[in-house]
N, C-alpha and C positions, 0 to 999 in steps of 0.2 A: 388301466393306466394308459395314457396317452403316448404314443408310437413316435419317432421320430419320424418316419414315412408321413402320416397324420400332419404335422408340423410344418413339412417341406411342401405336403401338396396343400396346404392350407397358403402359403406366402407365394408358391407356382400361381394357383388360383390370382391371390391379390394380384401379382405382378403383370400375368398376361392379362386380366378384366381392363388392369389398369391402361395398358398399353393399348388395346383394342379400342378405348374409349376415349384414349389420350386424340388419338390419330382422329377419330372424328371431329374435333375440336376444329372451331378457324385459329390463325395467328394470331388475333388479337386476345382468345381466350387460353391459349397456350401460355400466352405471357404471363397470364396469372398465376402461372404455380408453385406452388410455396413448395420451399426444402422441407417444410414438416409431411409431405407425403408427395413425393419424388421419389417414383419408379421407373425412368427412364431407363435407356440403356447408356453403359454399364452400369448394374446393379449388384450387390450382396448385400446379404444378408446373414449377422450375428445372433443369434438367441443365446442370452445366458439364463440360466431355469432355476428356480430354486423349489422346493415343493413339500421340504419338513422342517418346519409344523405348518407352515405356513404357502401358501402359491403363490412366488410373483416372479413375473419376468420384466427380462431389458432388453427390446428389441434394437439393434443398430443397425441400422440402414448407413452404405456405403458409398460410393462411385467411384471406385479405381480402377482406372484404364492400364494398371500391370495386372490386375487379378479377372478372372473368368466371370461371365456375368450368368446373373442367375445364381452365382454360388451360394449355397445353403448351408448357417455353418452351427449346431445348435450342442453348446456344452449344459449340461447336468443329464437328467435333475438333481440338483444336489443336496443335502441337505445343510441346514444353516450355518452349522457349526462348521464343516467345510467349506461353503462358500467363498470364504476371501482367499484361503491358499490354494483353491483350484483356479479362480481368477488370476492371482499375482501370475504363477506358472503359465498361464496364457498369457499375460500381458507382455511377456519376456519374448513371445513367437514375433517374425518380424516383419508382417502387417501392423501391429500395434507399437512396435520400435521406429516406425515409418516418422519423419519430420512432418508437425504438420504446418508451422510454423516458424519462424526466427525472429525473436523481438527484439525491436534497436531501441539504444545505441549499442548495448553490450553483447548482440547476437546471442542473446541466450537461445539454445534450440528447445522448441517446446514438444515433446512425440505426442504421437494418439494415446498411449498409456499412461502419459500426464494427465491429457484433458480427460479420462476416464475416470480417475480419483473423486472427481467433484460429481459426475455420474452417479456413481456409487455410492458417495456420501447421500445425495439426495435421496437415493432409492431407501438407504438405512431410516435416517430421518421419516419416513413416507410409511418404513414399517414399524417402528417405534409408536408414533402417533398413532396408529391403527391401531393401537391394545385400546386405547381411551376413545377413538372416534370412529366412524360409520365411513367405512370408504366401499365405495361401491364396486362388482367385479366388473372388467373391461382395462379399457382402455380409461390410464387415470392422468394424462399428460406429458409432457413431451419437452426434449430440450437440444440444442444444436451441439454438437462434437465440433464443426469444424466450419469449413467455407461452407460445404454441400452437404456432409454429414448429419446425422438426426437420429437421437436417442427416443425410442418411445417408453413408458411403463406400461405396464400390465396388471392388475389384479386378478390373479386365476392364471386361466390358459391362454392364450390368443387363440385358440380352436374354438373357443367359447361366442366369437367376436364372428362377424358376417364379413366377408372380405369385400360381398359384392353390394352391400348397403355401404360401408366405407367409402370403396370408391364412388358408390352416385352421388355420394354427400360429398365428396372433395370435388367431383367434376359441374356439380349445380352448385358451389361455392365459384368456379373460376368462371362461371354463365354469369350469376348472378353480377359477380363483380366489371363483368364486360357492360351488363345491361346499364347499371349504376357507373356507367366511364367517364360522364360528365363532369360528376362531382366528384369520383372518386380518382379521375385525373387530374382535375385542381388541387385535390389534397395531397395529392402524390407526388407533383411539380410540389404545391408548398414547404412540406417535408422535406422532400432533396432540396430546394431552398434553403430550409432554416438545419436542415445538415452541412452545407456546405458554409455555408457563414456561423458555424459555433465557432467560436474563441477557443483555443489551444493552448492548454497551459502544463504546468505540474503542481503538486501535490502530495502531500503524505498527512498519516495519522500520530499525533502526540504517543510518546510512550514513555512509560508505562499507561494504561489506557486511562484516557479521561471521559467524563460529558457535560459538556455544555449547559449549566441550567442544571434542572433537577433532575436526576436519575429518574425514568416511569418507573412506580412502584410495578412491581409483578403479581400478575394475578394468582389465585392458588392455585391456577392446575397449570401456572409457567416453575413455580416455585416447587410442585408435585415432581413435575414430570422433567425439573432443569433445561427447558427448552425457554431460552425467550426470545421475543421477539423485539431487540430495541430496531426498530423501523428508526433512521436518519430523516433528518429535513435539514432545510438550511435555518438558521439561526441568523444570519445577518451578512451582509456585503459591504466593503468598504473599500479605500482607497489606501494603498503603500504608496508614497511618491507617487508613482504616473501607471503604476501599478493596479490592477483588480484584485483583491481578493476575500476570497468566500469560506467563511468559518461554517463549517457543516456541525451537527450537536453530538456525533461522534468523535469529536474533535480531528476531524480530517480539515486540514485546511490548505486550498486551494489557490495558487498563483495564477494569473492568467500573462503569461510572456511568453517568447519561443526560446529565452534563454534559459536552456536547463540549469547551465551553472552557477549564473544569477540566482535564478528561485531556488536551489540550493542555500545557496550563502544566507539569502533571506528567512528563510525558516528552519536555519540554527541559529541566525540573530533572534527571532523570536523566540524557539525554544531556549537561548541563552538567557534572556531579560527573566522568562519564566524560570528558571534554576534560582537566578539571584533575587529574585521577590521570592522563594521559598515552594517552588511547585518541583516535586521530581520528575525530571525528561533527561532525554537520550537526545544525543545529536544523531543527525537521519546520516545513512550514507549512500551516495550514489545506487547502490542497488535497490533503494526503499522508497525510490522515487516514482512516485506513479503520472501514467500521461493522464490528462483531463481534456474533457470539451466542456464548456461554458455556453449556456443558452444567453445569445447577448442581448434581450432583452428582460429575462427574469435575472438574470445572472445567477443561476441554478443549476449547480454542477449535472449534465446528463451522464457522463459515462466516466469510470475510473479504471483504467487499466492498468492494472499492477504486476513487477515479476515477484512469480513464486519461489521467494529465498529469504524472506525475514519472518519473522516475530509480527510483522505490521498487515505482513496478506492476511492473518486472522480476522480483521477488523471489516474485510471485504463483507457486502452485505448477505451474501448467498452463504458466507461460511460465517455470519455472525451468529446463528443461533446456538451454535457449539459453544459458545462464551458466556462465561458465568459472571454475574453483578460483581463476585468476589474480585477484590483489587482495582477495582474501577472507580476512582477519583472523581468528585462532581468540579468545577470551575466553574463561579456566576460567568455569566454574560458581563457582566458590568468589568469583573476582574481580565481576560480574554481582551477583552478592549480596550483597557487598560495597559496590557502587554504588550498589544501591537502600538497602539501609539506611542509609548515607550521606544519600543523597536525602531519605531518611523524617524524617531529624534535620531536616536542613538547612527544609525546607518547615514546621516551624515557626517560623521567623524570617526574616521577610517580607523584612528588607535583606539577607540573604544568598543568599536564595532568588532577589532580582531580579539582583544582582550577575551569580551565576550565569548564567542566561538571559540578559540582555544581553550577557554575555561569549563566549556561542553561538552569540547573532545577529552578534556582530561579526564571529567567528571566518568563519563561514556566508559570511558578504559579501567576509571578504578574499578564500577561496578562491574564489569567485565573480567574482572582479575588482573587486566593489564597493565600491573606495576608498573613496567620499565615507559610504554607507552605515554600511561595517566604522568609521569613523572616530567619526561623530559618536555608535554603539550604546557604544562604546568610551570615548567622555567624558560618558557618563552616569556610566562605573561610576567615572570621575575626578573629576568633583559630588559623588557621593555619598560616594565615597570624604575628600575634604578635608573637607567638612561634617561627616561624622562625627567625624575629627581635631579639627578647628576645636573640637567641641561637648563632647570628649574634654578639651582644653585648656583651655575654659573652665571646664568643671565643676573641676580641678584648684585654680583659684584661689579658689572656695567666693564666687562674688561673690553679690550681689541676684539674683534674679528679675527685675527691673526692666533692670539694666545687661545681664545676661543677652540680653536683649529686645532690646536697641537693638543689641547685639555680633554676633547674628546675623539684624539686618534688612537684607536684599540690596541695599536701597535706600541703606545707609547704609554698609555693608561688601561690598564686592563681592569677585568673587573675588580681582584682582590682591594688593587688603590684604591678604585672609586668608594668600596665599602669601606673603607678604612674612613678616608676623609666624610661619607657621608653620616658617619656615627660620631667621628670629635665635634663635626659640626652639628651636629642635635637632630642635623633630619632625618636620620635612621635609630633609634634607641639601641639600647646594650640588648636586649631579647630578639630583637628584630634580629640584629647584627649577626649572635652568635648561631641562631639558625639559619640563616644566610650561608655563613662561613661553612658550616658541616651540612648542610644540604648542594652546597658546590663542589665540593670534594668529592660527594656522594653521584651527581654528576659525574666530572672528572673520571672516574675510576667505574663508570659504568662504558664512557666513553671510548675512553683510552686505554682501560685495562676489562671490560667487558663482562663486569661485574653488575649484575642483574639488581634490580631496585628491588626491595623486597616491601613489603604491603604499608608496616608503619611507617614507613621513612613517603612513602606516594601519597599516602594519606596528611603526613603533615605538610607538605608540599601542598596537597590539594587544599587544604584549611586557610591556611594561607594567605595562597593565590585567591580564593574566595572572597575572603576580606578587602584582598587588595582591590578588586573588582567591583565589587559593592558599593566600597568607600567610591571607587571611580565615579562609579555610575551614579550615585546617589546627588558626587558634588558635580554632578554637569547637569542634573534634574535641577539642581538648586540655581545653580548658576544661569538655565533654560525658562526657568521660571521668572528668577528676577527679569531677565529682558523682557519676556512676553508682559509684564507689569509693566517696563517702563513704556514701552511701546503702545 
């Protein structure tokens, strides 16, 4: 069996070849050197081993200028079954508690034993797959940890592997690319070019999951083996008001503004329109917002950066193969487009537009369990809803500006009046009326005396308000329609 001495003089070897051949390099071919094999000083180096039933390693390459260079650091071999509880218990030491990041606006802090998770998952996935497919032993690819950091895989041992064939392969890669500088400097300018001009937006993904179009059937060894692969594309690009935005076929969909609260507000107007056309969705919250760049000539989302704290980072595409067809909702294209144009109307008229969203959020809370929450989101939209009536009924009787005034000062007409008179006078019905009445009270005494809303009473509240919304929205489609006719 293979030695840990064996191990450390195997990465000595890589590291001083590397460095001896680094130094002969000119500056122009130094520049060339990729973080996937960066040996510089400071260096360390991680091995984590595993080696029953199976052999595969994870090399991580370092460069922290607190820790000693050179350092050689090689946990197992272990075997599989133990594997993840010897890992977690390292991850807790505190180089891997280290910050490697802080993502704004919420300063969430990201450690190195975060970004090691999705490590890990990839390595599992890589052995999974290997019962059914031909992976070869070596070196089987490689992933970035951090600014500088870099994850390699192994099949086998890395003793197995030539350190000093490695390095001449990476140092006639940064030759070659010096000799090629012509073209490969134009393309390099281009790149930082059309890096610095991508569009910066936000974004998030529908939930409960959707897709766009028809779900890809799966094939039988995705369907065998539960692994699939739904690959994203875009689906289509369109215009919100003065807005871009890009419907991906995983139903991510992309705002292109710098106003995060904006594209917030905008897509729970559209998740809202989809609730009341009949599609089930969550209102997104500030933490489920992901940053986007936008290629401004394909208009093709390139990068989705998401924090890791919902339901909706599953959807990311590195961690989509862990997601089963189950529960995944198809949406035509036709309908999606449908919704946002909808939305597009709707978002110029600010009381339909909150209607909406509040009706979201309630919805959002009931499934969530949060009675009291879903309840009181839900008699906003029952305020605004009788005030409108109320203000509906008064304009009808053509009075004063004055009497106007006093009819709808809260201080002087409260709501109980307003329902009283809105039911003798026929615009509110005896049913309407008397669930009004006992869902106020039910208020009231959640308010005032701190009595929790319990499920059926959120639920009829939420029924409701539904209705009332629907109808809204339906008669300002109607109402939206006749002009665009007369016009």
């Amino acid at each position: 069996m293979t030695s840990y001495k064996e191990i450390e003089g195997w990465f000595v070897d890589l590291i001083e070849t590397f460095r001896r051949e680094y130094e002969k390099l000119s500056d122009s071919e130094k520049s060339q050197l990729l973080n996937s094999f960066d040996y510089t000083f400071p260096c360390q180096i991680e091995v984590f081993w595993m080696n029953d039933p199976i052999e595969y390693q994870v090399i991580v390459v370092t460069h922290d200028e607190d820790r000693s260079d050179m350092e050689i650091i090689i946990h197992g071999p272990f075997k599989a079954h133990e594997f993840l509880e010897k890992i977690e218990k390292i991850m807790e030491e505190s180089r891997w508690q280290k910050v490697a990041y802080t993502r704004h606006p919420h300063k969430e802090v990201v450690k190195y034993s975060d970004l090691f998770i999705s490590i890990l998952s990839n390595l599992f996935r890589i052995i999974k797959n290997s019962i059914f497919s031909k992976v070869s032993k070596g070196y089987i690819g490689g992933v970035a940890l951090g600014a500088r950091e870099w994850c390699w895989y192994v099949s086998g041992n890395v003793i197995e592997l030539d350190p000093y064939e490695l390095v001449k392969n990476s140092i006639d890669e940064m030759k070659y690319r010096v000799k090629n500088k012509t073209s490969q400097g134009e393309e390099t300018i281009q790149l930082s070019r059309i890096s610095e001009n991508r569009l910066k937006g936000y974004g998030t993904y529908f939930y409960p999951m959707v897709w766009i179009g028809k779900i890809p059937e799966p094939t039988f060894k995705e369907k065998v083996t539960g692994e699939y692969n739904l690959s994203s594309s875009k689906v289509f690009d369109t215009k919100f008001n003065t807005f871009k935005l890009i419907v991906n076929s995983d139903g991510f969909i992309g705002i292109v503004t710098e106003d995060r609260t904006e594209a917030i507000r905008i897509l729970n107007l559209i998740f809202g329109v989809a609730l009341v056309l009949g599609h089930t969705c969550f209102a997104v919250r500030e933490s489920e917002i992901a940053e986007i760049e936008v290629d401004p000539q394909s208009l093709e989302i390139c990068s989705i950066s998401m924090p890791y704290l919902s339901l909706k980072t599953l959807f990311i595409d590195h961690l989509r193969p862990k997601i089963t067809y189950f529960g995944m909702k198809e949406i035509s294209e036709s309908d999606i487009r449908e919704i946002i144009k909808i939305a597009e109307k709707i978002n110029k008229n600010p009381y339909l537009s909150e209607l909406l969203i509040f009706l979201l959020e309630g919805s959002t809370h009931y499934v969530n369990a949060e009675y009291s929450q879903s309840f009181i989101m839900n008699w906003v939209i029952i305020e605004r809803y009788i005030d409108k009536l109320w203000r509906e009924f008064l304009d009808e009787k053509q009075m004063s500006n004055r009497r106007k005034d006093k009819l709808t000062n809260p201080a002087l007409w409260n709501i109980d009046s307003i329902l009283e008179v809105l039911n003798l006078s026929g615009k509110l019905d005896d049913e309407g009326y008397e669930l009004l009445r006992d869902l106020k009270n039910k208020r009231n005494n959640f308010v005032h005396r701190g009595r929790l809303i319990d499920k059926e009473s959120a639920k009829e509240l939420l029924n409701f308000s539904y209705v009332i919304v629907k109808n809204e929205l339906f008669d300002f489609l109607n109402l939206e329609n006749k002009q665009e006719v007369r016009e």
